[in-house]
C-alpha positions in Angstrom: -23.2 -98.2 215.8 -21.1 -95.6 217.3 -17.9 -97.5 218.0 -18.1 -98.4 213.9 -18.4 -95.4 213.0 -15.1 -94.3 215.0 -13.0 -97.5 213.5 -14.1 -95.9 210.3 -12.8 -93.2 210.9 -9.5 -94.4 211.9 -9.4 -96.2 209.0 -10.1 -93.9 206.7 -7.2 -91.6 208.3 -4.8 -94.8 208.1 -5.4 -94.7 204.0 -5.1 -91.1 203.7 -1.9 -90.9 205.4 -1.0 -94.6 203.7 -1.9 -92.5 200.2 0.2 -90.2 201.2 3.5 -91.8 201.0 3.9 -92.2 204.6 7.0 -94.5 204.7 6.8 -97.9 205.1 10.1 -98.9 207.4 9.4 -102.1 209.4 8.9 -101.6 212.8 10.3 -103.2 215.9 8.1 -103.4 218.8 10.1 -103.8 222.1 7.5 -104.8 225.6 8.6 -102.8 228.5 6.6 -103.8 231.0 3.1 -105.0 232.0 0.4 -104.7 234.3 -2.7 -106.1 234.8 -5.6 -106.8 237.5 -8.7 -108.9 236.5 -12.1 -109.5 238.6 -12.1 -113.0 240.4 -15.3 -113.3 240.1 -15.0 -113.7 236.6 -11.3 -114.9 235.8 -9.4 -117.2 238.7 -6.2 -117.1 237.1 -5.0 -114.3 234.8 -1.2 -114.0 233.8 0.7 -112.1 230.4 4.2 -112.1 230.8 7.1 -110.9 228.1 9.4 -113.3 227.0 13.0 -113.1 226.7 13.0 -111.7 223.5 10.2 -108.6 224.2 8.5 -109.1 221.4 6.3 -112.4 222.3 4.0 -112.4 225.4 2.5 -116.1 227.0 -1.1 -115.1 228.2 -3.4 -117.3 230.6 -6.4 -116.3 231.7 -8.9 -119.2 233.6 -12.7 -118.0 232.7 -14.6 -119.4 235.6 -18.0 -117.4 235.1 -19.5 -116.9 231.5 -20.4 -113.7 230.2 -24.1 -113.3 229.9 -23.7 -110.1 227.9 -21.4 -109.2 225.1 -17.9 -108.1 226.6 -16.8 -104.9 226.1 -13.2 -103.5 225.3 -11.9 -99.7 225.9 -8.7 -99.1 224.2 -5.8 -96.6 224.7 -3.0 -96.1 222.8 -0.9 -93.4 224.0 2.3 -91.9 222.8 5.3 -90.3 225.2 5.5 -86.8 225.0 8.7 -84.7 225.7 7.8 -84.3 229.5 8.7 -86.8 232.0 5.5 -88.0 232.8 3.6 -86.9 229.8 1.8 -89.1 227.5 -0.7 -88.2 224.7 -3.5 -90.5 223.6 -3.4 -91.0 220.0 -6.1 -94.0 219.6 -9.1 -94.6 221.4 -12.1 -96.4 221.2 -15.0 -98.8 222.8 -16.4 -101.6 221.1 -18.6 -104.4 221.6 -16.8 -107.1 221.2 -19.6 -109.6 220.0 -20.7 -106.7 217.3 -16.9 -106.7 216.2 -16.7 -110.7 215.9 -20.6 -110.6 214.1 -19.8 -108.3 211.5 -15.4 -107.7 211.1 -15.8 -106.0 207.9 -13.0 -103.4 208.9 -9.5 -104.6 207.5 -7.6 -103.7 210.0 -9.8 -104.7 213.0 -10.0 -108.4 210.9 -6.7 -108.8 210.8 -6.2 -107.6 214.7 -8.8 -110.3 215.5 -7.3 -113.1 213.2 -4.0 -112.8 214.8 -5.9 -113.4 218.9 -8.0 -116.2 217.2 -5.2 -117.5 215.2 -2.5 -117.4 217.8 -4.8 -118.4 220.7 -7.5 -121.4 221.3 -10.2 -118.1 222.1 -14.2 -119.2 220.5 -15.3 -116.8 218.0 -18.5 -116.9 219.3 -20.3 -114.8 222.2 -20.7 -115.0 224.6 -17.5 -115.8 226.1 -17.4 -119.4 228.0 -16.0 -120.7 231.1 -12.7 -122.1 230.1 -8.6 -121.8 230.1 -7.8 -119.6 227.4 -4.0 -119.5 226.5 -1.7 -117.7 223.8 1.9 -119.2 223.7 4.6 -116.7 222.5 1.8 -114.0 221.0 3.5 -111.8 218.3 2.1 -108.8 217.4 2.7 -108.9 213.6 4.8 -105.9 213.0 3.1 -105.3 209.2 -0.2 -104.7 211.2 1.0 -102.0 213.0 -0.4 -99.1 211.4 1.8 -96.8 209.6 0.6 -93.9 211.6 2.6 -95.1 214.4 6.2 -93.8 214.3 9.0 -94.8 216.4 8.3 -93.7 220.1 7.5 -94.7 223.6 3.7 -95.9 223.8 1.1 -97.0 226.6 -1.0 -99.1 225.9 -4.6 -99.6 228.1 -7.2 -102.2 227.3 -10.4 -102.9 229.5 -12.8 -105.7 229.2 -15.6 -105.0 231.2 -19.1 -105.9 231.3 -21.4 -103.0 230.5 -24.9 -102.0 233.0 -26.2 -98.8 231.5 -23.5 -95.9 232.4 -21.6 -98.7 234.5 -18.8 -100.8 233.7 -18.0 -104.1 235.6 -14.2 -104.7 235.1 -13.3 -107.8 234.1 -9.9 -107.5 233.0 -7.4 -104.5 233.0 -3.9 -104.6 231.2 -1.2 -101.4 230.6 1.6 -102.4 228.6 4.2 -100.3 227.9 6.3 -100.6 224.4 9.2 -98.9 222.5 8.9 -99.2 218.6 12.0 -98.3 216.3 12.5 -98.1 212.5 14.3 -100.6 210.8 
């Protein structure tokens, strides 16, 4: 209940500063670079790579175990700050996935998850299966980028991880790193 309660908050920061007149330039997102490590236990194979063009990824990841519990995702979204290294988080927040998919009343987190269903051959259902789950040439839709998120450097960390109490199992870490810039 507490991770709804967070996207609702975002959200209702996202209107107000939407209400606002925050312009509305198209943005265009540039992939840096990527990282990733997953748990072999779980996945055998796990590869997201940038295409030519940076905007499109190609993601594989084999599933060779289930999930017997929901999966959970911690996200990060960080912006570059004026110091070398420096880089202040500006999103974050851990959800249940199988809540999330089981009730996706929040706009923006529906459209986030249409675009990974709709782009990818990913179940809707939890929990997840053994399988070969692929996106070919994943766009991020630039109009679902929310308008809070001016031109800049970002990081950005996701975690899937199975949950035991206070500990979290990682299944799948990626970092990508991404320029946007106002058309």
């Amino acid at each position: 209940m507490a991770e709804i309660s967070k996207i609702l908050g975002l959200m209702v920061i996202i209107l107000v500063l939407a209400k606002l007149g925050v312009a509305q330039k198209r943005k265009n997102l540039q992939i840096q670079n990527i990282s990733h490590d997953c748990n072999k236990e779980y996945i055998s194979e796990f590869y997201i790579r940038a295409n030519n063009d940076s905007a499109t990824l190609d993601i594989k990841a084999a599933v060779i175990k289930a999930m017997t519990r929901p999966l959970w995702l911690e996200f990060n979204m960080f912006i570059k700050g004026t110091k070398k290294a420096d880089f202040n988080r500006i999103v974050g927040f851990d959800i249940n996935v199988c809540d999330v998919l089981e009730k996706a009343n929040n706009p923006l987190l529906s459209t986030w998850i249409d675009i990974i269903f709709r782009q990818g051959n990913m179940d809707k259902k939890c929990p997840m299966k053994e399988g070969t789950y692929h996106w070919k040439q994943f766009k991020i839709d630039k109009d679902t980028i929310p308008h809070f998120i001016l031109k800049g450097f970002y990081r950005i960390g996701v975690l899937g991880y199975d949950k035991r109490g206070r500990d979290k199992e990682m299944i799948l870490n990626v970092t990508l790193y991404a320029s946007i810039k106002m058309k």
